[in-house]
Residue frames as a rotation matrix with the C-alpha (Angstrom) as fourth column:
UNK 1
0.590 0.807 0.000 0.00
0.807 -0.590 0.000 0.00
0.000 0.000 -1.000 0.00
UNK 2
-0.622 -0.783 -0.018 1.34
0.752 -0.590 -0.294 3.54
0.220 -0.196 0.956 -0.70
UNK 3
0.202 0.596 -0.777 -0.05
0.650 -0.676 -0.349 6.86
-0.733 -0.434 -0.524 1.27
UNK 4
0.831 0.365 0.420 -0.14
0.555 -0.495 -0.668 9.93
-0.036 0.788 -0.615 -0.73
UNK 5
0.619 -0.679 -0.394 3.46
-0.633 -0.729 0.262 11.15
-0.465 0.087 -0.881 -0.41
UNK 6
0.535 -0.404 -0.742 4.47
-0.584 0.458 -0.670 8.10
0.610 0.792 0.009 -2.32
UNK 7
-0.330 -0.891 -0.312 6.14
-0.856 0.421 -0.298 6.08
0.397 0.169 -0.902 0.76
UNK 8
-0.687 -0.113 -0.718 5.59
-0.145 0.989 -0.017 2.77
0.712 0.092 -0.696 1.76
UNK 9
-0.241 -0.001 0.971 3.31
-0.963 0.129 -0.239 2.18
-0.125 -0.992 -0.032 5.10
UNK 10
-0.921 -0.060 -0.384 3.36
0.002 0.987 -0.159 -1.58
0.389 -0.147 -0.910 6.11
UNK 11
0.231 0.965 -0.123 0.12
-0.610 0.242 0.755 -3.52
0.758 -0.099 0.644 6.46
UNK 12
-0.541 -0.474 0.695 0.16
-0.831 0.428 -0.356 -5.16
-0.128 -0.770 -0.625 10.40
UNK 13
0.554 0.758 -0.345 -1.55
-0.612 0.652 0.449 -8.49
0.565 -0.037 0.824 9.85
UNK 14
0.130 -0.364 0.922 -1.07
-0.959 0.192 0.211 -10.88
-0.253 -0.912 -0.324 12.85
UNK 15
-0.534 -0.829 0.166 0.14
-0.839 0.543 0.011 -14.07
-0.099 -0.134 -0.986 12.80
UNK 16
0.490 0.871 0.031 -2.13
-0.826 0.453 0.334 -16.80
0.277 -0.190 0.942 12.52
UNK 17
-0.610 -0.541 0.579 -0.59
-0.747 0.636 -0.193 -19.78
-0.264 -0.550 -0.792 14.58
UNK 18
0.062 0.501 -0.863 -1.92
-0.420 0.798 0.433 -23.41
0.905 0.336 0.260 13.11
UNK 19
0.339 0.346 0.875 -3.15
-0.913 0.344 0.218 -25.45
-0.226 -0.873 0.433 15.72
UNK 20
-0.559 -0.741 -0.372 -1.92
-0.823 0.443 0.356 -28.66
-0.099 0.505 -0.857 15.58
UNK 21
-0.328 0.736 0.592 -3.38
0.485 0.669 -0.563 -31.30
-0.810 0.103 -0.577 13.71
UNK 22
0.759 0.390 -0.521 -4.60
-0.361 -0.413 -0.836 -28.69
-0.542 0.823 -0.172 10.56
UNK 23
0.445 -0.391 0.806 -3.24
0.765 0.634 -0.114 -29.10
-0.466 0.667 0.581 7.31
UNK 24
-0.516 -0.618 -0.593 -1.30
0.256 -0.772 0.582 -26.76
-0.818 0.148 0.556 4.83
UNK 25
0.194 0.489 -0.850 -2.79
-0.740 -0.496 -0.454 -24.97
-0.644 0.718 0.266 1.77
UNK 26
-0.565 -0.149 -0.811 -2.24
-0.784 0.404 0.472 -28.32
0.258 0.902 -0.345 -0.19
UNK 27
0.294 0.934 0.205 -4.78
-0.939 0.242 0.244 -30.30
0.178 -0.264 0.948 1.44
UNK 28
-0.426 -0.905 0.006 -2.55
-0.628 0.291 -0.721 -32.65
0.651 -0.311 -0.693 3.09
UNK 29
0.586 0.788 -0.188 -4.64
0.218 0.070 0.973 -34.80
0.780 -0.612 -0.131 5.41
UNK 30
0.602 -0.191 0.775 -4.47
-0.756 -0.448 0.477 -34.20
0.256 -0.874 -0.414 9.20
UNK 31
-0.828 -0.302 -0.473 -2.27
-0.305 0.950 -0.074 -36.91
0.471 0.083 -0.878 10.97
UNK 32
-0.509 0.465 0.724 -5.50
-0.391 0.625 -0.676 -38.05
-0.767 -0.627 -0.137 13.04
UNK 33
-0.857 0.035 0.514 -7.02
0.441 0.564 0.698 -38.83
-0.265 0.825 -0.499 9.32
UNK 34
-0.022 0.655 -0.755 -9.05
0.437 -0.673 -0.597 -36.37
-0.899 -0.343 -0.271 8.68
UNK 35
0.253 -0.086 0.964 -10.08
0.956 -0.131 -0.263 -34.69
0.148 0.988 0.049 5.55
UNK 36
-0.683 -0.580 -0.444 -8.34
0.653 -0.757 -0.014 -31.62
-0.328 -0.299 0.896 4.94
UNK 37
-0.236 0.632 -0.738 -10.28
-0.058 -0.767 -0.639 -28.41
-0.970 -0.109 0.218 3.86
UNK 38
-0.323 0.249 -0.913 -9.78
-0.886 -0.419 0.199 -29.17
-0.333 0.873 0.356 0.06
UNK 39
-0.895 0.446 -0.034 -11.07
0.445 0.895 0.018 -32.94
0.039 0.001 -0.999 0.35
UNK 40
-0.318 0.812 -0.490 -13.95
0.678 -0.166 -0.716 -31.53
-0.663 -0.559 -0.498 2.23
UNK 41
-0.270 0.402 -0.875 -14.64
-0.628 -0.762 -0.157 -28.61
-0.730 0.507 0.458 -0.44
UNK 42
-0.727 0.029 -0.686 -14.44
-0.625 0.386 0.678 -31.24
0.284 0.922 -0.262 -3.60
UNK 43
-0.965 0.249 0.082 -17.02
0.234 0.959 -0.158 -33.13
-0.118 -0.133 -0.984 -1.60
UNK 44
0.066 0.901 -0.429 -19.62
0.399 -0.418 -0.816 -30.61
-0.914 -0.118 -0.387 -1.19
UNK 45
-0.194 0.170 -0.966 -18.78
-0.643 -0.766 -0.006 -29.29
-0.741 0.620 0.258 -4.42
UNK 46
0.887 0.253 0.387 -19.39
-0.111 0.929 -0.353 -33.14
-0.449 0.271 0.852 -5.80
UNK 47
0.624 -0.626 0.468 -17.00
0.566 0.775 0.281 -35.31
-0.539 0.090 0.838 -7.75
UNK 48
0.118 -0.543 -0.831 -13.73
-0.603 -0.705 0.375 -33.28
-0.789 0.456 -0.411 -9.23
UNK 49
0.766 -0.437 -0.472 -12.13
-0.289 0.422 -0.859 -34.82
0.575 0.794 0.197 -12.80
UNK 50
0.649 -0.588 0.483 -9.70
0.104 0.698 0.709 -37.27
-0.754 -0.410 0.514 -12.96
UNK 51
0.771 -0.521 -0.366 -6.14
-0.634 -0.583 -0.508 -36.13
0.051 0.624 -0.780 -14.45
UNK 52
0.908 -0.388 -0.157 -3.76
0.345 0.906 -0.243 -38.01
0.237 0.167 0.957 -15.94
UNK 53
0.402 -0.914 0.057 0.05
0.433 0.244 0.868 -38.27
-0.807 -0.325 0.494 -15.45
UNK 54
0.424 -0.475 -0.771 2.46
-0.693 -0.718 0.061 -36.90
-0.583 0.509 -0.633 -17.66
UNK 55
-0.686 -0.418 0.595 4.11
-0.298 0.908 0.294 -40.53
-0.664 0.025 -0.748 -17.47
UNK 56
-0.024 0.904 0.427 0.12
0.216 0.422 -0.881 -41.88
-0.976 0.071 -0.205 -17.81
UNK 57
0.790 0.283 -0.543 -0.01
-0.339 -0.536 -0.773 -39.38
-0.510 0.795 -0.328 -21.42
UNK 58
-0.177 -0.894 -0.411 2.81
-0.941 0.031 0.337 -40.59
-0.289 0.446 -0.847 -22.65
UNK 59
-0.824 -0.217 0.523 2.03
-0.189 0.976 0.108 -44.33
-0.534 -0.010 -0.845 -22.50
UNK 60
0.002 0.952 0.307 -1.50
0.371 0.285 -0.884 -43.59
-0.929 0.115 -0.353 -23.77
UNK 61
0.113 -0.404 -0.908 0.18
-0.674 -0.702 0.229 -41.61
-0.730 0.586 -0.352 -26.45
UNK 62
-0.478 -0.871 -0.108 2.77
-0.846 0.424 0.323 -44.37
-0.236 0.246 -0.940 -27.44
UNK 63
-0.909 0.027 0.417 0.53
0.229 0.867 0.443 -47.36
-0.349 0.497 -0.794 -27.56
UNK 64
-0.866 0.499 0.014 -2.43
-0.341 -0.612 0.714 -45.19
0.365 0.614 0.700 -29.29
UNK 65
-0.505 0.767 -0.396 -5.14
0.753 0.167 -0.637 -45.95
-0.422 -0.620 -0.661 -26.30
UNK 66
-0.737 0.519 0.432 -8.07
0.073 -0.575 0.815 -44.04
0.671 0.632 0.387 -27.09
UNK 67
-0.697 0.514 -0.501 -10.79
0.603 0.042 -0.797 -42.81
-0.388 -0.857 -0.339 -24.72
UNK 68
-0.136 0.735 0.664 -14.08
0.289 -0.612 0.736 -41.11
0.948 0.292 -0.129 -25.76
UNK 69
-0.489 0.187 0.852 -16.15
-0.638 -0.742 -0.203 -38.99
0.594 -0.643 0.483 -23.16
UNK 70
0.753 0.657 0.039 -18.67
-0.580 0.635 0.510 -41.61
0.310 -0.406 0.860 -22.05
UNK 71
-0.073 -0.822 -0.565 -14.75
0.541 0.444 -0.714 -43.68
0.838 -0.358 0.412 -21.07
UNK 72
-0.771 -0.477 0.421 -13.76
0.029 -0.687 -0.726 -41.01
0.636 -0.547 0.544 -19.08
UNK 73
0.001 0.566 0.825 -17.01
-0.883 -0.386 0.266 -40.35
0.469 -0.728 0.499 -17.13
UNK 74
0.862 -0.003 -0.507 -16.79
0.218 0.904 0.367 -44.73
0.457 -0.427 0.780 -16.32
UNK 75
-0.275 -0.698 -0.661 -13.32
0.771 0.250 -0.585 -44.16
0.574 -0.671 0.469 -15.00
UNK 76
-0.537 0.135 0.833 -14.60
-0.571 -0.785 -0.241 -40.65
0.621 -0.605 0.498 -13.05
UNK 77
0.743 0.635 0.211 -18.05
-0.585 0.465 0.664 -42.98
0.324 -0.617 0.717 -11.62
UNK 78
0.753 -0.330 -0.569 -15.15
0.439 0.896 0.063 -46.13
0.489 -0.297 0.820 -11.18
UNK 79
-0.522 -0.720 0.457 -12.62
0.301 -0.657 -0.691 -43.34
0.798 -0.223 0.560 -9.34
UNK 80
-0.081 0.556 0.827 -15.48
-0.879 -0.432 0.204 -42.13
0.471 -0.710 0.524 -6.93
UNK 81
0.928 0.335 -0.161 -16.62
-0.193 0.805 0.561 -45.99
0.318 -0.489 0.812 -5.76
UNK 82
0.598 -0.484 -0.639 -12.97
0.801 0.393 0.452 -46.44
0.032 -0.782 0.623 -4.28
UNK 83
-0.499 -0.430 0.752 -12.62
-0.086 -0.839 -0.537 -43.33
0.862 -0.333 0.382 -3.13
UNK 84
0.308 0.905 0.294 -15.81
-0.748 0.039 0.662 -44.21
0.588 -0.424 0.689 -0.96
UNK 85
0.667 -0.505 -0.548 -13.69
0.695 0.686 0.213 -47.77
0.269 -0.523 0.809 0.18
UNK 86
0.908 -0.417 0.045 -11.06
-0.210 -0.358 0.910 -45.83
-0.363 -0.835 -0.413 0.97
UNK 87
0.775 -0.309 0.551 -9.01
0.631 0.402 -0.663 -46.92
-0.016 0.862 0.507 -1.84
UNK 88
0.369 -0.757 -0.539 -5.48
-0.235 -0.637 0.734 -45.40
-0.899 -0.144 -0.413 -2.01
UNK 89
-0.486 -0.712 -0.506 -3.48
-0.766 0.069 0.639 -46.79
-0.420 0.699 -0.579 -5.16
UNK 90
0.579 0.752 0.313 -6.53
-0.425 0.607 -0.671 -48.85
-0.695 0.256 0.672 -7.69
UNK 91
-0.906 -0.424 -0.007 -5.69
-0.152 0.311 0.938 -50.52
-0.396 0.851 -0.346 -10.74
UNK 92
-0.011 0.977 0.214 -8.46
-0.452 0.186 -0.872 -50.33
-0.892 -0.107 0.440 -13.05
UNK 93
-0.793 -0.150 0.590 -8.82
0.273 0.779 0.565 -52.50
-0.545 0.609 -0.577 -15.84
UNK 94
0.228 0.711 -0.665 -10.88
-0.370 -0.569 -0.735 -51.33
-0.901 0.414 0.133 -18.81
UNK 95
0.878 0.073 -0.474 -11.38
-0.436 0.531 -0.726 -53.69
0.199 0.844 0.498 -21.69
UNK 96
0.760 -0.650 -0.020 -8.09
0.513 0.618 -0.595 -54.20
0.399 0.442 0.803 -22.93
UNK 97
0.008 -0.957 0.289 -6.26
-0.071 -0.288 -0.955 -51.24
0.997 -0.012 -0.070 -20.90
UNK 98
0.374 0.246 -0.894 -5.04
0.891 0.172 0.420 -51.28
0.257 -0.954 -0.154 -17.47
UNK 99
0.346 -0.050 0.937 -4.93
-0.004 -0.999 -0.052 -48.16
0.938 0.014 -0.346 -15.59
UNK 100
-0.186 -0.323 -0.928 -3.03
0.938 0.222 -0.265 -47.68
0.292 -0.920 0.262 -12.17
UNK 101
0.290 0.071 0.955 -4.34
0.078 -0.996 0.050 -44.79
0.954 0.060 -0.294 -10.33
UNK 102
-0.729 -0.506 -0.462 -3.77
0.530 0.011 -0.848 -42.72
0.434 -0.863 0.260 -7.10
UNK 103
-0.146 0.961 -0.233 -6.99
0.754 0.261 0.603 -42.27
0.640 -0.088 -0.763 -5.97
UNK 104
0.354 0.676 -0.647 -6.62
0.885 -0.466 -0.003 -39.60
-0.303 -0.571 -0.763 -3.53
UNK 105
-0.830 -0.335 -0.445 -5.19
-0.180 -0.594 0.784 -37.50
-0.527 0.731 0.433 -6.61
UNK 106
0.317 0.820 0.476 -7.31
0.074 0.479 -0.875 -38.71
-0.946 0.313 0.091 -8.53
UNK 107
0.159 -0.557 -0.815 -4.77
-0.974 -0.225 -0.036 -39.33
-0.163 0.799 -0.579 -11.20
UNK 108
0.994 0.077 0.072 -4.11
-0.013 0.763 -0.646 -41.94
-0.105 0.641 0.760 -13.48
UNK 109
0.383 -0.892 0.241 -0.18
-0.344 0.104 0.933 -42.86
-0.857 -0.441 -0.267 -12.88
UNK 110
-0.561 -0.606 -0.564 0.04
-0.724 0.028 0.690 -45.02
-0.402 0.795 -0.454 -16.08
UNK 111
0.714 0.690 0.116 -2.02
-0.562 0.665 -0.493 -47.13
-0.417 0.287 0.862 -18.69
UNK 112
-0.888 -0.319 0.332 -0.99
-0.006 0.729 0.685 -50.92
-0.460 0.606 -0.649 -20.46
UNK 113
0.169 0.962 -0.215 -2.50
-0.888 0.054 -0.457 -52.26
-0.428 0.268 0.863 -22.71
UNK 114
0.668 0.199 0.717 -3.86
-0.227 0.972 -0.058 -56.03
-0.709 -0.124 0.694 -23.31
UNK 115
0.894 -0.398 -0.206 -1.71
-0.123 0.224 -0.967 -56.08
0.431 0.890 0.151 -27.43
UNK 116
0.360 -0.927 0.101 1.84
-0.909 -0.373 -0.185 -56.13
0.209 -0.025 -0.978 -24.98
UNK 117
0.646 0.417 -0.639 2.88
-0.372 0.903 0.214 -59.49
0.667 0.099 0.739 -24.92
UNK 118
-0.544 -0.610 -0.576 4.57
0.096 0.637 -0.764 -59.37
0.833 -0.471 -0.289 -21.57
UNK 119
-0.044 0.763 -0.644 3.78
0.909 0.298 0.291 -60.62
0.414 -0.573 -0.707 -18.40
UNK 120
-0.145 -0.247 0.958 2.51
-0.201 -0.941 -0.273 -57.61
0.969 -0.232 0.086 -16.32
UNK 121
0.001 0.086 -0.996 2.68
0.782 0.622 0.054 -57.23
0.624 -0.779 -0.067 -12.58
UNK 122
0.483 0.448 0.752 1.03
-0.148 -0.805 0.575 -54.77
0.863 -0.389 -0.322 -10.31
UNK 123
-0.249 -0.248 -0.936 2.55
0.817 0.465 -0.341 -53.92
0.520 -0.850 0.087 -7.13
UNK 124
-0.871 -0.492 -0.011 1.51
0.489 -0.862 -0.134 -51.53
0.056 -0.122 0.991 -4.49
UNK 125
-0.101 0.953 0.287 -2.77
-0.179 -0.301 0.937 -51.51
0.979 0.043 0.200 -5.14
UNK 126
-0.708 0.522 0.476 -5.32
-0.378 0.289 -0.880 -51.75
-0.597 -0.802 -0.008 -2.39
UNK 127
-0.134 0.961 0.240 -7.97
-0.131 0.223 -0.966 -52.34
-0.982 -0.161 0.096 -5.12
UNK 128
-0.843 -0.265 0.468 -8.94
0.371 0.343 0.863 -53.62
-0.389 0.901 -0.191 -8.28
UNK 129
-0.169 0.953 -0.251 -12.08
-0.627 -0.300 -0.719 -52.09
-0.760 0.036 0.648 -10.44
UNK 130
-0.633 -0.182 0.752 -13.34
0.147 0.926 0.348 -54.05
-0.760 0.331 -0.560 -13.09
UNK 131
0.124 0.619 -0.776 -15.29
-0.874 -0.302 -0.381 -51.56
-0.470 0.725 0.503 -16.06
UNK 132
-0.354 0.126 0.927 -17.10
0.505 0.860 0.076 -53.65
-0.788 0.495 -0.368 -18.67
């Protein structure tokens, strides 16, 4: 802020001391497990989009996966139902691709698909989804 002779005057804003237990402006949970403030907003504001990896785009790139809109909204609806379990790290499985997500990102980490003719091995899920 400047006053009318052009010099500075400093704005006093107090401190705000976190209590302990809160989270930081990235919506960290609490440690007692709590949702933080931006969990809790994306709930009442309902279900957010699911965003892919950089990694995740690349691989869907490279082996020419394809997704229409009506895809996407099955992995958003199959992204909410283990978020609800409690789901940390899914693997979903859609036709022929498989998708590993992180679930309380709600990102997609990386896709296979079924045409690779090695063996694949997940490690690291709590949960499998099965889209038909």
């Amino acid at each position: 802020m400047v006053n009318k002779t052009g010099s500075k005057i400093e704005a006093h804003i107090p401190a705000v001391k976190q209590k302990p237990g809160w989270v930081d402006q990235k919506g960290v949970k609490e440690k007692n497990g709590d949702l933080s403030f931006h969990q809790m907003l994306d709930q009442v504001k309902g279900k957010r989009d699911v965003t892919f990896s950089a990694h995740a785009r690349e691989r869907i790139e490279s082996r020419k996966i394809e997704f229409n809109a009506e895809d996407i909204f099955r992995i958003e609806e199959a992204m909410d139902k283990v978020t609800q379990k409690g789901a940390r790290s899914s693997l979903l499985l859609f036709g022929e691709v498989a998708l590993l997500a992180s679930v309380p990102n709600r990102t997609i980490i990386t896709a296979v698909d079924g045409s690779e003719e090695r063996e694949q091995i997940f490690t690291g899920i709590d949960s499998a989804v099965i889209l038909k």
